[in-house]
C-alpha positions as CSV (number, residue, x, y, z in Angstrom):
1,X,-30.4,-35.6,-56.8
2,X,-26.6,-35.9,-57.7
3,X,-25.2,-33.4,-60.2
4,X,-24.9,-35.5,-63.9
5,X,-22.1,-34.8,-65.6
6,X,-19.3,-35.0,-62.7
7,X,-16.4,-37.7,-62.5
8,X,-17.0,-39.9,-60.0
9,X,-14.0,-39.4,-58.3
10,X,-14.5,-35.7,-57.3
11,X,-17.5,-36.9,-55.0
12,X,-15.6,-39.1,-51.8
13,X,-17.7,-40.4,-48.9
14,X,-16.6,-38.3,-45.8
15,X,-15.7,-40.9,-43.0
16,X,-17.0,-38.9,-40.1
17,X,-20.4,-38.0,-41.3
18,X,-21.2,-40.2,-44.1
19,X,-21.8,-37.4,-46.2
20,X,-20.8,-37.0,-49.3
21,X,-17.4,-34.2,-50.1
22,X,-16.1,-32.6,-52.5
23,X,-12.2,-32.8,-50.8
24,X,-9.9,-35.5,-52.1
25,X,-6.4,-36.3,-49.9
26,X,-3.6,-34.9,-51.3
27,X,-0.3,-35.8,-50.4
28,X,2.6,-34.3,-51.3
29,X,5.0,-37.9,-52.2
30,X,8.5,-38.3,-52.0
31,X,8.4,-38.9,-56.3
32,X,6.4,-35.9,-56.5
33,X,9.2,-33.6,-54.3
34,X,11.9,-35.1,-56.5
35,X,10.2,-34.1,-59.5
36,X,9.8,-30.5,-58.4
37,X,13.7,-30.6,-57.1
38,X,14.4,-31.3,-60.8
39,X,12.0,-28.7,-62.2
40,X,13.7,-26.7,-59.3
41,X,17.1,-26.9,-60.4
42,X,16.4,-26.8,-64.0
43,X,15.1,-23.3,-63.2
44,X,17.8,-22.2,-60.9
45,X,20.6,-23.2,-63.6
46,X,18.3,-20.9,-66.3
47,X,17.8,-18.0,-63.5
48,X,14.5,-18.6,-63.9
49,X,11.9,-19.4,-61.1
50,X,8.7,-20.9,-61.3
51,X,9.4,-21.9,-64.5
52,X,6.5,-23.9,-67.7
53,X,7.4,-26.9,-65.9
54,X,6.7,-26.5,-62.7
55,X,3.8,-23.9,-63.5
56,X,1.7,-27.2,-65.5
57,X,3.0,-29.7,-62.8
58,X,1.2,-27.1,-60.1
59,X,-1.9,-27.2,-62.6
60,X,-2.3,-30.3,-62.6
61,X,-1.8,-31.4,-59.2
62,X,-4.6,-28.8,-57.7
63,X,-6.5,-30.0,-60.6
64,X,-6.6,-33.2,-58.2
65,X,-8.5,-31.8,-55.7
66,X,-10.7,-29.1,-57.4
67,X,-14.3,-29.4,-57.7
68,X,-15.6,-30.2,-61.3
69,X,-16.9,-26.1,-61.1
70,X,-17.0,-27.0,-65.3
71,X,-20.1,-29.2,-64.7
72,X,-21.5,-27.0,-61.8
73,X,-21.9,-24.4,-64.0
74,X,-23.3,-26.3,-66.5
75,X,-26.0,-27.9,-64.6
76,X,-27.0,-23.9,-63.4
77,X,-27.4,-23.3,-67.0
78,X,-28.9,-26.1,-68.0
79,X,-31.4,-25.4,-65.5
80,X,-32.0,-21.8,-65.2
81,X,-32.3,-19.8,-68.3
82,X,-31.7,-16.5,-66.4
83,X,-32.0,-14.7,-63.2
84,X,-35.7,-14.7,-62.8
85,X,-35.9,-18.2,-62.5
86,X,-33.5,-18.3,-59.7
87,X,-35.3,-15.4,-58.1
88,X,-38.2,-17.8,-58.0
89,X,-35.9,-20.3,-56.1
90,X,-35.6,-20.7,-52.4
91,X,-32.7,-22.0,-51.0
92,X,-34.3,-25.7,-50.8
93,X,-34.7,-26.0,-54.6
94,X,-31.5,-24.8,-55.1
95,X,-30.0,-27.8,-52.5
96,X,-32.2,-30.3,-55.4
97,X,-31.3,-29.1,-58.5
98,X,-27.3,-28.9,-56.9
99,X,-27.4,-32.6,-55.0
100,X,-24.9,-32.9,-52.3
101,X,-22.5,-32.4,-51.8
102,X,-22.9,-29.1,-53.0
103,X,-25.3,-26.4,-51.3
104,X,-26.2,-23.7,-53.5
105,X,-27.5,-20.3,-51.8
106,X,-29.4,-17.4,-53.2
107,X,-28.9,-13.5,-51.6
108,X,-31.5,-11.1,-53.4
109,X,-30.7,-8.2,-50.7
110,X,-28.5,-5.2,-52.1
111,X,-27.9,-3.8,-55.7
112,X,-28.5,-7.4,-57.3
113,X,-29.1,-11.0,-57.3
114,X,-26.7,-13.6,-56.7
115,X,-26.2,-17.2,-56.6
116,X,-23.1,-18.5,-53.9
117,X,-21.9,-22.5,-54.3
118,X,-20.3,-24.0,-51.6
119,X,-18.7,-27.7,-51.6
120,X,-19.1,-30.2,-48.8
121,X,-16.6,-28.3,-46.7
122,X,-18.4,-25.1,-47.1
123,X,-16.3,-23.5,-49.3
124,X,-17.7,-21.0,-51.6
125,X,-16.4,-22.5,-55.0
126,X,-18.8,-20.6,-57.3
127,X,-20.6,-17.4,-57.3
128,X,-22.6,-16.3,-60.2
129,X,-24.4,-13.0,-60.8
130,X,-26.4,-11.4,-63.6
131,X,-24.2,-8.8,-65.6
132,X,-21.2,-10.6,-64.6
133,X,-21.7,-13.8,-64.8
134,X,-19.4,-17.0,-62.9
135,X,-16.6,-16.3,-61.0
136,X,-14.4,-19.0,-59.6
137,X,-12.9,-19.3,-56.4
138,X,-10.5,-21.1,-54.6
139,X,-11.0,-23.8,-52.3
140,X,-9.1,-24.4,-49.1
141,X,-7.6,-27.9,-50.7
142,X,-6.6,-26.2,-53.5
143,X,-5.0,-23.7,-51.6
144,X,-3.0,-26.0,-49.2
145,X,-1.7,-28.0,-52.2
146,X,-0.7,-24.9,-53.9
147,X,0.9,-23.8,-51.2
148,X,2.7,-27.7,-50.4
149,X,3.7,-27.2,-53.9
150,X,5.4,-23.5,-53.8
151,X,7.0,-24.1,-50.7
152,X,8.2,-27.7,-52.0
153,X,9.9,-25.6,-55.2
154,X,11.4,-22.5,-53.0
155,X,13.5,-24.8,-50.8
156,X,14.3,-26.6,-53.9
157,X,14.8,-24.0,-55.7
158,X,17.0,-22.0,-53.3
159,X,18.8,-25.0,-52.6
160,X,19.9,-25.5,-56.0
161,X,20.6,-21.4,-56.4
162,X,23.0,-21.6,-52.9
163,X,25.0,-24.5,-55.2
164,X,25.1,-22.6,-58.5
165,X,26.7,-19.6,-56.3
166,X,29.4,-21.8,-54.2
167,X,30.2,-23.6,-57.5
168,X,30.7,-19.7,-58.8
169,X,32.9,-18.6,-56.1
170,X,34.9,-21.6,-55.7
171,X,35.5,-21.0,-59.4
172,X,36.8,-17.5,-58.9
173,X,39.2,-18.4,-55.9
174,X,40.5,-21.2,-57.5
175,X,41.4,-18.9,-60.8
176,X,42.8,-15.8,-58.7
177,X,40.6,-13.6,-60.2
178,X,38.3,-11.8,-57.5
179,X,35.1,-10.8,-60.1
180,X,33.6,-8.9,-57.0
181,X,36.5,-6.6,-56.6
């Protein structure tokens, strides 16, 4: 049973095992690294880094390759009213009602009962638990394209800062006024 509700592009076929996945391919394009070199520079000019710009342009690239967690949620909810339905689950309903790619798992042991989601590459991208409710997590595509993006904008943005600073001091040698001294 496939989740309703979810854009078809965040389910791709996985090559190797014909199973369906949750992980996109992301690639960090040569128009994409000269728009954060702008952003970049903008910033650097301002003193500012990481600036609005750059901050919505990160958004909405890891948007990209993020599971629709907006529809996963809703589906649990449509489904289970509360806990004690879920406590009634085994781990083989929860793999129906969720539909791959997406493997739902239920831990009763401890202080409380939980529900763990994991995408078709096994990361945990949900977790909900009574009193707390949903909490989001990262997956490891969205954490490599955040961390293409940042380390896309620090050279840039370092880059741009090392000009600023050379313009500066060939300013003050050129003037013959030493603003360090």
């Amino acid at each position: 049973m496939e989740i309703t509700g979810i854009k078809a592009g965040h389910l791709a076929e996985n090559k190797k095992s014909g199973k369906a996945s949750s992980k996109k391919e992301w690639k960090l394009s040569d128009s994409l690294r000269e728009k954060i070199t702008e952003y970049a520079r903008e910033d650097a000019a301002q003193n500012v880094y990481m600036g609005n710009k750059f901050l919505a342009l990160r958004k909405s690239e890891v948007a990209k390759v993020a599971p629709d967690r907006a529809a996963l949620m809703g589906k649990i909810n449509q489904k289970m009213a509360d806990m004690k339905e879920i406590r009634e689950a085994d781990e083989r309903w929860l793999r129906i009602l969720f539909g791959g790619p997406y493997e739902a798992r239920f831990q009763s042991e401890g202080t409380g009962s939980a529900v763990h989601v994991y995408d078709g590459n096994g990361d945990e991208i949900l977790t909900y638990t009574t009193g707390v409710g949903w909490h989001e997590k990262e997956s490891k595509a969205e954490t490599e394209v955040h961390g293409a993006l940042k380390a896309a904008y620090y050279d840039a943005y370092h880059a741009a800062r090392q000009e600023i600073n050379s313009d500066v001091a060939g300013m003050e040698v050129q003037s013959g006024f030493d603003a360090r001294a």
